[in-house]
N, C-alpha and C positions, 0 to 999 in steps of 0.2 A: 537240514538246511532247507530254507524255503527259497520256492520259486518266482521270478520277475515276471515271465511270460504271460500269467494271467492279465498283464497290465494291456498286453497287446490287442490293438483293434483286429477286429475282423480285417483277413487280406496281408496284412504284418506280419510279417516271419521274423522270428529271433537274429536270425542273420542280415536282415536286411537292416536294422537299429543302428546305426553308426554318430553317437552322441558328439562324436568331434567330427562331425563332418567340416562343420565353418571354421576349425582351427582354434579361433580366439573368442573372447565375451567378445571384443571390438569388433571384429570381424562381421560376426555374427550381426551383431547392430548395423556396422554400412551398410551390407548387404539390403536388411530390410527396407531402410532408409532408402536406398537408389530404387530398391522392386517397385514400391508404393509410395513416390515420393507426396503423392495429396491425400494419403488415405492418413488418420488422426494417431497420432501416437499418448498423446495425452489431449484428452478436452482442450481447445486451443491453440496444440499445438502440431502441426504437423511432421509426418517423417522427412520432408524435404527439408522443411524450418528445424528439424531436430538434429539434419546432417549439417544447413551451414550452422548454425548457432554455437555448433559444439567445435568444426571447425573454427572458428572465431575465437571462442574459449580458449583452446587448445593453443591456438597460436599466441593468443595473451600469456598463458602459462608459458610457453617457451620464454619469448621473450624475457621474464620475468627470470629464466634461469633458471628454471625445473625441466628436469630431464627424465628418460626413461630410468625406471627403477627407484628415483626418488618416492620417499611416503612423505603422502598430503594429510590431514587427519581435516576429515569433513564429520560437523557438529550443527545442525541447525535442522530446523522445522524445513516437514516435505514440503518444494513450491517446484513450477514450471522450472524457477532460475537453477534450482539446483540437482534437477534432473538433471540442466544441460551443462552443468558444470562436470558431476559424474561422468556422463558421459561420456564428455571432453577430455577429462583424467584417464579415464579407459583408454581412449584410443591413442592419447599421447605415450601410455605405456607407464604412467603413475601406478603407485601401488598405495590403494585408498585403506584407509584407517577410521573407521564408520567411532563414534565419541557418542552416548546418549546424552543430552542437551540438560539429564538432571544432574549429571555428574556435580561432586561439588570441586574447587577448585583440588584438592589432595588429591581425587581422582583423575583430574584431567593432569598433573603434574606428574604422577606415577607414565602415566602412557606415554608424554611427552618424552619426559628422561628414558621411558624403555624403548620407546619408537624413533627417537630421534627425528622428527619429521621436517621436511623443507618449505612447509608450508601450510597452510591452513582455511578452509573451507568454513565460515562461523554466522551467524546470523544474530550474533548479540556483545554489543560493545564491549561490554566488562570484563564477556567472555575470551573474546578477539585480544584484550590487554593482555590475559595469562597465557596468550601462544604468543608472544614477543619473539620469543624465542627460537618459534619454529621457522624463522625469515617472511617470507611471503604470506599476509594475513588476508586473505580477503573475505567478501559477502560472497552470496551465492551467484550473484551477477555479476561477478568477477570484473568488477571497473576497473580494467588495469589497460595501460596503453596496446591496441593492437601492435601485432608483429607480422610477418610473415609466415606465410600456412609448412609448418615442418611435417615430415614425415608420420604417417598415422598407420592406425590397424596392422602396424607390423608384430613381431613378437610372434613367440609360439606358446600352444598351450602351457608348455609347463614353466612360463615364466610368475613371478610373482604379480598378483592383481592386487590383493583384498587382507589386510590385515583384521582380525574381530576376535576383538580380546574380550577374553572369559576368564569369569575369577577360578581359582584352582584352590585345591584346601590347605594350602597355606596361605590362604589368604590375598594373596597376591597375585593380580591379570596377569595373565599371561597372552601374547599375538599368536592364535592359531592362524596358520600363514595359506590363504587358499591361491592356487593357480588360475589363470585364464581359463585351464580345461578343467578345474574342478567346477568354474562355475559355470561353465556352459554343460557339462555336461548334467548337472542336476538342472539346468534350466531346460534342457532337451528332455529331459526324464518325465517332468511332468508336465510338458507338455505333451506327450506321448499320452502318460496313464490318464490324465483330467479332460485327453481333446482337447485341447485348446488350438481354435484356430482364429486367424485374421480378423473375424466377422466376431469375436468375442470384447467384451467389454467389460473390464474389470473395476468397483468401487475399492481404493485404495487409501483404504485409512489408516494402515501401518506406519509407523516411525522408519525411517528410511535411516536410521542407525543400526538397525537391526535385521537378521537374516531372513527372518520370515516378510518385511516389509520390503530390503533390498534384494534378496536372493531369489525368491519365490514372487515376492508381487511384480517388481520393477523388474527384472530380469528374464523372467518368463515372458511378461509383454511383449518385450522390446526384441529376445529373441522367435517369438512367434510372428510379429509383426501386428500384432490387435494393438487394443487402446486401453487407457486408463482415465475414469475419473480419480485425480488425485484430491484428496482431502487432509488438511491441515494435521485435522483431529478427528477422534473421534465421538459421535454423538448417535444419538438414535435415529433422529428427525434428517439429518444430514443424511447417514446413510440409508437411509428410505427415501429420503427426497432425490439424492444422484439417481439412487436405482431406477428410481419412475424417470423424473427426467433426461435420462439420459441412454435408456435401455437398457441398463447395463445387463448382463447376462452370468457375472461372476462377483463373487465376495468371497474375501479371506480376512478371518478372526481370531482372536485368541478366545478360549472360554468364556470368558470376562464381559467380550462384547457379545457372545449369544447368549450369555444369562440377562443382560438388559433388554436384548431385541425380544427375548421369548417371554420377559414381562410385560413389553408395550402393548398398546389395547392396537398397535400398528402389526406385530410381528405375522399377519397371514403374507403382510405384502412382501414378505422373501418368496413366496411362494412362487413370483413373475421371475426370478433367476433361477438359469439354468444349473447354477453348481455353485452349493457353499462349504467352503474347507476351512477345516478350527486345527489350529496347531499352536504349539508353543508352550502350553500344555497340557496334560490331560482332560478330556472333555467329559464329562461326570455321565453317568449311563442317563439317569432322571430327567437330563437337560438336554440329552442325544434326542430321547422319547417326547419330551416334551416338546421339542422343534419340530417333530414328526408331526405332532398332534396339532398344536396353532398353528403354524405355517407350509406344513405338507413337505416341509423340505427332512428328509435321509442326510444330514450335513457328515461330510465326508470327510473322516480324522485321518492325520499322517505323521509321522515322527522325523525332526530333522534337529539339528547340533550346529551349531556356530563351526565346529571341525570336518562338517561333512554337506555342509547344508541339508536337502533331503535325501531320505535313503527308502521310506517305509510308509505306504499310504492303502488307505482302504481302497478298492476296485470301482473303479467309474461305473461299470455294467453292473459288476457284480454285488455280491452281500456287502451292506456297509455295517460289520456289528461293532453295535455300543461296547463300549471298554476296551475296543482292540484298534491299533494302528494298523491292521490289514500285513500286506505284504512286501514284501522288497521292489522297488522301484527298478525301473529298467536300468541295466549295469550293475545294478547293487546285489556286491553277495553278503548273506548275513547266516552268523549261526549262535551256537549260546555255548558259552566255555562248560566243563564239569562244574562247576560256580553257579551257572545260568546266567552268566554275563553278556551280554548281546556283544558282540564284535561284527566288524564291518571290511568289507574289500571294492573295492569299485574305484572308478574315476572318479568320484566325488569326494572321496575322503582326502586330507589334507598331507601335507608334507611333514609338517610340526610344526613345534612352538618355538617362535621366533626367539631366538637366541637361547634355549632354552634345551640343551642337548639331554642330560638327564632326563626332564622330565618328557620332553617326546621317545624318548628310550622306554620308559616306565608307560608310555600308552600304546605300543605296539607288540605282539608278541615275538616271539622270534621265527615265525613262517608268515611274518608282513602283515595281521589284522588290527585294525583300531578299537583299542580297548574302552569300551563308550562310560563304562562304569553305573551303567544301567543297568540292571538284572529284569530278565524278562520270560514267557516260557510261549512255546508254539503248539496250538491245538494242533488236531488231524489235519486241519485245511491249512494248514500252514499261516495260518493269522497271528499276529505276532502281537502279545498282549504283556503291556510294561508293567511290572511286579511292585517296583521301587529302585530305589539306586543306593548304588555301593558307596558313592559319594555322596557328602551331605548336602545335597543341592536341594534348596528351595526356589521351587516356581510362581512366583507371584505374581497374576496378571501377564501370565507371560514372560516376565523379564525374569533372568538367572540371580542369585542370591547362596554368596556361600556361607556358610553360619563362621569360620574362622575371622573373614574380613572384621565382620559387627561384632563378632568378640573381641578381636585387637582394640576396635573402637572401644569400646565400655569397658576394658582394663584398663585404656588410656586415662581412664579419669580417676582423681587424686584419692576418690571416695571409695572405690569399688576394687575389692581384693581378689573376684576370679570373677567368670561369668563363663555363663554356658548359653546357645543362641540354637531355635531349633524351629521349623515349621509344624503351624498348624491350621487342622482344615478350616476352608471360610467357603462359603454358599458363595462367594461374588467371586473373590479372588485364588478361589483355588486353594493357596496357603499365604496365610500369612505370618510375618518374621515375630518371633516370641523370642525373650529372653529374662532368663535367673539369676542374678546375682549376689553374689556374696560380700558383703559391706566391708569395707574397710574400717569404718568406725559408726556408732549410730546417730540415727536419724538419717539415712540417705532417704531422699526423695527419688521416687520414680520420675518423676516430670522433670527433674534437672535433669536423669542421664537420656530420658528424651530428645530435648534442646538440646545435651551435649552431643546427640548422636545427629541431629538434626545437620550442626554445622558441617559436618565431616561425611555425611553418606546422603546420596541420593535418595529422594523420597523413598521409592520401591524399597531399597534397604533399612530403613530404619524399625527398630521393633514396635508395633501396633500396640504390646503390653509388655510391659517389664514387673517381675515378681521381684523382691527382696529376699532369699531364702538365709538358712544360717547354716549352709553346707550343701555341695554339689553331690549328688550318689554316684561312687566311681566303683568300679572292681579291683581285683586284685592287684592288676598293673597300674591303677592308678588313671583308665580310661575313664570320664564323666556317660554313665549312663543315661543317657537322653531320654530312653523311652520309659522313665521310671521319674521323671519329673511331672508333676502335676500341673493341668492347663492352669495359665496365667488369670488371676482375677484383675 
């Protein structure tokens, strides 16, 4: 089992760490907001302006008939409005349901019918028509009639915050369902291991659908009481342009975007921030070294889950080595089954999957550890370096991809008699989504089951290349052998 303590500052005793100190995410947020009410919580906007704004929100939600424990499901590009809608949600005691904005409608249908939600969060017409359903539709500037200010920052940690659905290999999302105090206390965590203090200044160009955008960038802040340049998107010039202007002193990316920033004829100018961390997925050792070399920056890898937020990060002081996610995060216990499965124990880890009793059964062992379905091993120093995974997840750019989804997709079509859907490496995006198929009759075109998959899956999930074969390789039981399939021409 490896150790958390390395993460601790000089002067920091293991004892003295109390990650629920503030009780709630909510919490945690007024507090900072009344400490520093003119110090900037995001470019523009201040922590005073961030506690009324959100009260104002909040109380529009009520009125409208949203209550504690209702799910909102917020889908729209990061802006100031819908920081303070978030926020607002939080402290009302809503329990958020983060939608990535590429979904296509079958996917936002699936989560609707599985979350039931009372409302909805959306920044795009067409999109806003297909939650009809969920009652209360709004923009992120929530124009809805003010009401009266109700009850805020109540609740206890282990009430329900944060629903963040992840596909499972059936194919099918499932709500891994986070607490108030799973997320404060992985927000506490690193700010612990990365120092992060008030006087820090974060370029935030993460999709605020996502854990490492909302968990890590936006929740760290906000519990530390620093600031945030937030950004739309992401570009190169953009994030080198916040950095200069605006001092910033932190950046977090996925691979993705430090293979572009270490191609720019700009990438020395990371060199002016204090701390850059790559997660979401594996950071290529070539691309670690290569940052090292044009930019001077050691960028600092960590490993975190939609079910656990983060758990496992390289050492702020200490060695940051290529290929490894470093160590377990303060609170976080981790060890590796006879399997070498990574498992996990801490306040961070989740309750389970919403409505979903089996399969939160089938992710926990039976002396309480979360079964991540990563396989991973621990040198001497207890650096914990991820092997591959048990599950067939594909990380592309970042974003989660399970090969069953994209297969259901591409047996759906009238043409196609099996398919098989599998990652493969890409220099930019890590991996990308490949797939085999086996015809139904001839002449199937590749480029139709493209467009077919196009209507039905979010970009990130569509296959980049589709092969035609005339037989899947399985084994005895009848499994499709993947690693015995030939890269896609």
């Amino acid at each position: 089992m490896s150790d958390w303590t390395a993460h601790l500052p000089p002067g920091l005793e293991p004892a003295d760490v109390d990650l629920l100190a503030e009780g709630t995410l909510a919490r945690a947020f007024a507090l900072r907001c009344a400490e520093a009410p003119g110090r900037d919580a995001l470019v523009g906007l201040t922590y005073g302006e961030l506690d009324a704004r959100s009260r104002t929100v909040a109380a529009r939600f009520a009125r409208a008939g949203l209550r504690r424990g209702d799910r909102v499901l917020m889908s729209a590009a990061a802006s100031t409005e819908l920081v303070v809608a978030y926020v607002a949600a939080q402290r009302l005691g809503l329990v958020v349901v983060p939608v990535n904005g590429a979904y296509t409608r079958r996917e936002v249908d699936h989560i609707l019918g599985d979350a039931r939600p009372s409302g909805a969060i959306v920044d795009d017409a067409e999109r806003a028509g297909w939650m009809r359903a969920a009652g209360v539709v709004v923009g992120p500037e929530a124009d809805l009639p003010d009401g009266p200010e109700p009850a805020l920052d109540g609740g206890g940690p282990d009430d329900l915050a944060l629903i963040g659905y992840t596909s499972g290999t059936t194919g099918a999302p499932k709500g891994a369902m986070l607490s108030s105090g799973n997320l404060l206390a992985s927000a506490n965590a690193v700010r612990i291991a990365w120092r992060w203090t008030p006087a820090d200044r974060l370029v935030l160009a993460l999709p605020l659908f996502h854990m490492h955008g909302l968990g890590v960038g936006l929740h760290g802040t906000l519990v530390t009481g620093a600031s945030a340049v937030l950004l739309e998107r992401f570009t190169v010039d953009g994030v080198l342009d916040a950095a200069r202007d605006h001092e910033a002193t932190l950046f977090f990316g996925v691979p993705t975007m430090y293979a572009r920033l270490a191609a720019s004829d700009r990438a020395a100018e990371l060199g002016r921030l204090r701390l850059c961390v790559s997660g979401s997925a594996p950071l290529p050792a070539d691309l670690h070294r290569a940052l090292s070399e044009r930019a001077g920056q050691r960028v600092l890898e960590r490993y975190g889950m939609t079910e656990t937020a983060m758990n496992v990060s390289n050492p702020y002081d200490g060695e940051r080595r290529p290929g490894s996610v470093g160590l377990p995060l303060p609170g976080v216990e981790l060890r590796l089954s006879d399997g070498g499965e990574i498992e996990l124990r801490g306040p961070n880890v989740f309750r389970g999957y919403w409505e979903r009793e089996e399969a939160t059964a089938e992710s926990f062992t039976a002396d309480g550890w979360f079964r991540t379905g990563d396989l991973g091993t621990l040198d001497d120093d207890g650096y914990l370096r991820i092997e591959g995974r048990s599950k067939e997840l594909i990380i592309t750019g970042g974003f989660n991809v399970y090969p069953r989804e994209v297969e259901d997709v591409l047996r759906a079509h009238p043409g196609v008699a099996d398919a098989a859907v599998a990652g493969m490496p890409d220099p930019e995006w890590g991996e990308t989504v490949a797939a085999w198929v086996v015809a139904a009759e001839e002449g199937l075109d590749p480029a139709e089951l493209t467009a077919f998959a196009a209507e039905r899956l979010a970009a990130f999930k569509r296959p980049r290349k589709v092969t035609v074969v005339t037989d899947l390789p399985r084994n005895a039981l009848g499994k499709v052998l993947k690693h015995e399939l030939a890269a896609p021409t």
